[in-house]
N, CA, C and O of each residue as an XYZ file, in Angstrom:
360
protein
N      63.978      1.582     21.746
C      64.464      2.458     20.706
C      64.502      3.896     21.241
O      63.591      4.329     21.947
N      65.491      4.572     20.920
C      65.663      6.101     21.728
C      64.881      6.572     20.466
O      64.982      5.977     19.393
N      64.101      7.662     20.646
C      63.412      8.720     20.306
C      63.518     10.118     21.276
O      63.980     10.531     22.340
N      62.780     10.500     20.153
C      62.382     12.058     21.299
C      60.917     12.178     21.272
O      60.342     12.038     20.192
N      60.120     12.469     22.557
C      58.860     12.412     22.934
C      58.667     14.096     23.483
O      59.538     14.773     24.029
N      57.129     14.551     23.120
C      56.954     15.916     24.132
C      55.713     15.251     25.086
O      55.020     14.240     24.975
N      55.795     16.287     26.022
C      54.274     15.828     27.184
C      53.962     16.878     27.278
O      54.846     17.728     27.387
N      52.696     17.235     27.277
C      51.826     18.491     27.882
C      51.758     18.532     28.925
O      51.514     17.561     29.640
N      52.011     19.987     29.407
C      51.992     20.259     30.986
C      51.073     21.158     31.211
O      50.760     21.985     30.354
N      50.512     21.102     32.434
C      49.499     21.983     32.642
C      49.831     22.807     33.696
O      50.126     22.198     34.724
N      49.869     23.918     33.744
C      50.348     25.535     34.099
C      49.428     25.093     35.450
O      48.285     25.500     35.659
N      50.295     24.035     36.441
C      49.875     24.122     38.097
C      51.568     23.704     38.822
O      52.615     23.274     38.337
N      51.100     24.123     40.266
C      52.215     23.912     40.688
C      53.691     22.650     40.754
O      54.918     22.707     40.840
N      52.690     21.659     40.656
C      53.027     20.308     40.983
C      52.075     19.449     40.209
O      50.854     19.596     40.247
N      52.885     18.287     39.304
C      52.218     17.195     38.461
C      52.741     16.043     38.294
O      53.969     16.061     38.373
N      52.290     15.071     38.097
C      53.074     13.718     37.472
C      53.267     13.299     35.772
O      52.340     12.943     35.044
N      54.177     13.388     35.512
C      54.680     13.467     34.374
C      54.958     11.363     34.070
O      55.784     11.026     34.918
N      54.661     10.475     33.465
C      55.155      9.425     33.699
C      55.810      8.920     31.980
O      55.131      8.570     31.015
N      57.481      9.060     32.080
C      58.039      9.115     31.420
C      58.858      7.586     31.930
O      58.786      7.032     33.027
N      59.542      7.219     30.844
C      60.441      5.965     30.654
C      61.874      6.684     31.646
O      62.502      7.743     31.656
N      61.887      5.418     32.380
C      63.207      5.206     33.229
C      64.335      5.874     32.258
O      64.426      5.809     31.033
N      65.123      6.505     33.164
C      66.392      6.585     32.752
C      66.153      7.955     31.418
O      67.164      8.087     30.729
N      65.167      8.754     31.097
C      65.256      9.511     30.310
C      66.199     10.664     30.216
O      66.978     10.614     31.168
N      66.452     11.776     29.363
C      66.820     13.035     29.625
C      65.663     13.898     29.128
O      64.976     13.931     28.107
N      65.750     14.782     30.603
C      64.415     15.728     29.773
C      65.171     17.004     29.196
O      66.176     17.514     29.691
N      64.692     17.300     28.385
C      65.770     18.218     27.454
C      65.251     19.719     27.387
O      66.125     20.564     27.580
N      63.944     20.186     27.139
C      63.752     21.218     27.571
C      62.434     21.555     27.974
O      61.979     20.504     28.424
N      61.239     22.779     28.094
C      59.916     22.946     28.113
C      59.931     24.242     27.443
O      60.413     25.276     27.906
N      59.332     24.088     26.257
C      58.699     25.434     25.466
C      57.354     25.538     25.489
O      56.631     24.658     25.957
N      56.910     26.682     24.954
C      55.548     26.506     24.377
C      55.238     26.176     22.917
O      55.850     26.622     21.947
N      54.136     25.278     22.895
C      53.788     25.327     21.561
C      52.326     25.477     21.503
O      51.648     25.182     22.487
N      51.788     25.920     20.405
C      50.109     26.074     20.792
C      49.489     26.747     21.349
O      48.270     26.895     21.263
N      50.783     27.664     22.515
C      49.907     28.574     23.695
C      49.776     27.318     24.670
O      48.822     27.361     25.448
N      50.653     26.152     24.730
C      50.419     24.752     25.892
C      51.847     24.886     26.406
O      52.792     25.352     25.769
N      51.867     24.470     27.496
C      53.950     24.255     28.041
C      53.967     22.965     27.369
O      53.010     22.191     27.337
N      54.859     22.815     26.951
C      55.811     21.168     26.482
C      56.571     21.123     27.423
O      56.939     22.056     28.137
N      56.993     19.447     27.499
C      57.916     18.843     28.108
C      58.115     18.067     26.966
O      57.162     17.454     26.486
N      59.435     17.999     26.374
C      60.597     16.821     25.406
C      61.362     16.462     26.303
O      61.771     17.138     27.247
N      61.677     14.975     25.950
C      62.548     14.408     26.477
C      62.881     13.076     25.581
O      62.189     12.376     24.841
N      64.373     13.040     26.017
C      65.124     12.113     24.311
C      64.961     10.268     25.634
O      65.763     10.106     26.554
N      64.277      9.651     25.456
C      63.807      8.510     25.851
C      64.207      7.305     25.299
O      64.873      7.535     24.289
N      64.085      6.043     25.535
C      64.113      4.731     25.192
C      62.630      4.007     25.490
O      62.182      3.507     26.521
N      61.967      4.189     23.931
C      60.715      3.483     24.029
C      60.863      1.764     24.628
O      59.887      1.034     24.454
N      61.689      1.388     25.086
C      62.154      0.220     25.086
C      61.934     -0.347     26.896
O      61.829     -1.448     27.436
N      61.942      0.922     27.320
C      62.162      0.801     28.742
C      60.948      1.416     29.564
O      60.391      2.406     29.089
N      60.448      0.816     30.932
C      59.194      0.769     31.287
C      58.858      2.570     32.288
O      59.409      2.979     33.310
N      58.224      2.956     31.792
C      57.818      4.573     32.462
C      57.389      4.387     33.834
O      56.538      3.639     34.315
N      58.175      5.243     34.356
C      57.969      5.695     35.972
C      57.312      7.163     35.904
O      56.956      7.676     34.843
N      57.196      7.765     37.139
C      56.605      8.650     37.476
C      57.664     10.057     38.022
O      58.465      9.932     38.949
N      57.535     10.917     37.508
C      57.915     12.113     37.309
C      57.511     13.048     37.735
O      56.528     13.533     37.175
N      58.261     13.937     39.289
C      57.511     15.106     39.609
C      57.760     16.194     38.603
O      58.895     16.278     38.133
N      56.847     17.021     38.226
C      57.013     18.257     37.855
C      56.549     19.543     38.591
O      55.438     19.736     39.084
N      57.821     20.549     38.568
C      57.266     21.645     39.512
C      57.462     22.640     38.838
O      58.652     22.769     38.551
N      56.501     23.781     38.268
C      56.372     24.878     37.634
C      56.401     26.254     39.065
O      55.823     26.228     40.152
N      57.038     27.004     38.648
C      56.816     28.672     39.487
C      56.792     29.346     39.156
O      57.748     29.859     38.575
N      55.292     30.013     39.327
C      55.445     31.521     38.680
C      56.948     32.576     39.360
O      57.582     32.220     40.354
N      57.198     33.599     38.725
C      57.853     34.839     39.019
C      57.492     35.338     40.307
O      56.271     35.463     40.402
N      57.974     35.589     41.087
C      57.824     36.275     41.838
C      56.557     35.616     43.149
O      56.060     36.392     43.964
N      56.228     34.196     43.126
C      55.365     33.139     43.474
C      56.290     33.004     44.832
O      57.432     33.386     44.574
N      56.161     32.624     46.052
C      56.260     32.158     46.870
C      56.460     30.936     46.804
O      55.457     30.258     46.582
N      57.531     30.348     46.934
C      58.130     28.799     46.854
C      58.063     28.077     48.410
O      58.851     28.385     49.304
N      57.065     27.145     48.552
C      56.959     26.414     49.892
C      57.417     24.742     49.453
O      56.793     23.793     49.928
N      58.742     24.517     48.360
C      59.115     23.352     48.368
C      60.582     23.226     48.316
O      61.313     23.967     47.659
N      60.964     22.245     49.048
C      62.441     22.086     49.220
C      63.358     22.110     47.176
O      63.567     21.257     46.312
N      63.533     23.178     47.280
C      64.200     23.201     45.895
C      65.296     22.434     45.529
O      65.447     21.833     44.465
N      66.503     22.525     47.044
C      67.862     22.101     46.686
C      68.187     20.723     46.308
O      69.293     20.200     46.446
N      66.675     19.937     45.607
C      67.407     18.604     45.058
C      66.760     18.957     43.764
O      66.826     18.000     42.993
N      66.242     19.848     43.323
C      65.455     20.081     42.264
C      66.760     20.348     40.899
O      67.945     20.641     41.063
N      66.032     20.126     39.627
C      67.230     20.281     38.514
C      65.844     21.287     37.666
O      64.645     21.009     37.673
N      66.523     22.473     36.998
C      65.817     23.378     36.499
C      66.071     23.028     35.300
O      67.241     22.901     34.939
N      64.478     22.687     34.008
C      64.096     22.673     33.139
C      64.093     23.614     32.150
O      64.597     23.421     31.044
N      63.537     24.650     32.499
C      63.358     25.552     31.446
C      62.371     26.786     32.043
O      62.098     26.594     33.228
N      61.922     27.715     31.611
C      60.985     28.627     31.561
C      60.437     28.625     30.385
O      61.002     28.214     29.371
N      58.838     29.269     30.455
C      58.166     29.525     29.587
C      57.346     30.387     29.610
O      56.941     30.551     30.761
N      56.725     31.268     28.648
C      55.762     32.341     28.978
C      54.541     32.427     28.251
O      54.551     32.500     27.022
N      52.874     32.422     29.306
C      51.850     32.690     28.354
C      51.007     33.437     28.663
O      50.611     33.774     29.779
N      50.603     33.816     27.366
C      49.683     34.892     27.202
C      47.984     34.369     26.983
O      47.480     33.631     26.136
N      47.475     35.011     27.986
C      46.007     35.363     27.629
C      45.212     35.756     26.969
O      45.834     36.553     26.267
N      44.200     35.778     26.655
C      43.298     36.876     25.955
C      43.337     38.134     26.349
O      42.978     39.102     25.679
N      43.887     38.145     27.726
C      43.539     39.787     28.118
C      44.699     40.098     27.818
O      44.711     41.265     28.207
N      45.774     39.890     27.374
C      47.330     40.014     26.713
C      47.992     40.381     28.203
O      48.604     41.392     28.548
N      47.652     39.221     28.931
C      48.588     39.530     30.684
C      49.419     38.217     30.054
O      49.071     37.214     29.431
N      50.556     38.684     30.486
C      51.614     37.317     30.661
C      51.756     36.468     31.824
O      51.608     37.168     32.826
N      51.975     35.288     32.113
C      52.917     34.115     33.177
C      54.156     33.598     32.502
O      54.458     33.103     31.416
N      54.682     33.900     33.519
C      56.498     33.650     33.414
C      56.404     32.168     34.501
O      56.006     32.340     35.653
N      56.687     31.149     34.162
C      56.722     29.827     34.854
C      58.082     29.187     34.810
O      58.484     29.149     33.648
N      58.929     28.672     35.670
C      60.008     28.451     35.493
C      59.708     26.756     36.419
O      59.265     26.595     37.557
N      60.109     25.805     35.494
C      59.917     24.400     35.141
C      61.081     23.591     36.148
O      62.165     24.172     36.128
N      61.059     22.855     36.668
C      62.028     21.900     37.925
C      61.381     20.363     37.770
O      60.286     20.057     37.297
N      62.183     19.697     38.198
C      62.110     18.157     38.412
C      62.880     17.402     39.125
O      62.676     16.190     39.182
């Protein structure tokens, strides 16, 4: 059955995300002060494994980007009211 699903991501460079074959991931916001990952899925079909690659601004990138597909950005705030600007790939 297609639905739409979110996943929590955790603000590191590189993660495994394990989402159903064949998904679309649709965007990454914040909610909560957490990054989301949605993606419109088929509960029907068996979950594989999913790189996720977050970069800060202005971060030094030591991974081959040019097969990468860009997700989204997102931005959070601290207690000390400093921001991260993270920009989301897969």
């Amino acid at each position: 059955m297609k639905t739409i699903y979110k996943y929590e991501l955790s603000a590191q460079t590189e993660q495994i995300v394990n989402i159903p074959e064949d998904s679309e991931i649709l965007t990454v916001q914040i909610q909560g002060n957490k990054p989301m990952l949605w993606a419109l899925l088929d509960t029907d079909k068996e979950s594989i494994p999913v790189t996720i690659y977050s970069f800060d601004t202005g971060e030094d990138i030591e991974y081959d980007t040019s097969q990468l597909m860009y997700i989204g950005t997102y931005q959070l705030v601290n207690s000390h009211l400093e921001s991260m600007v993270s920009h989301v790939f897969y």
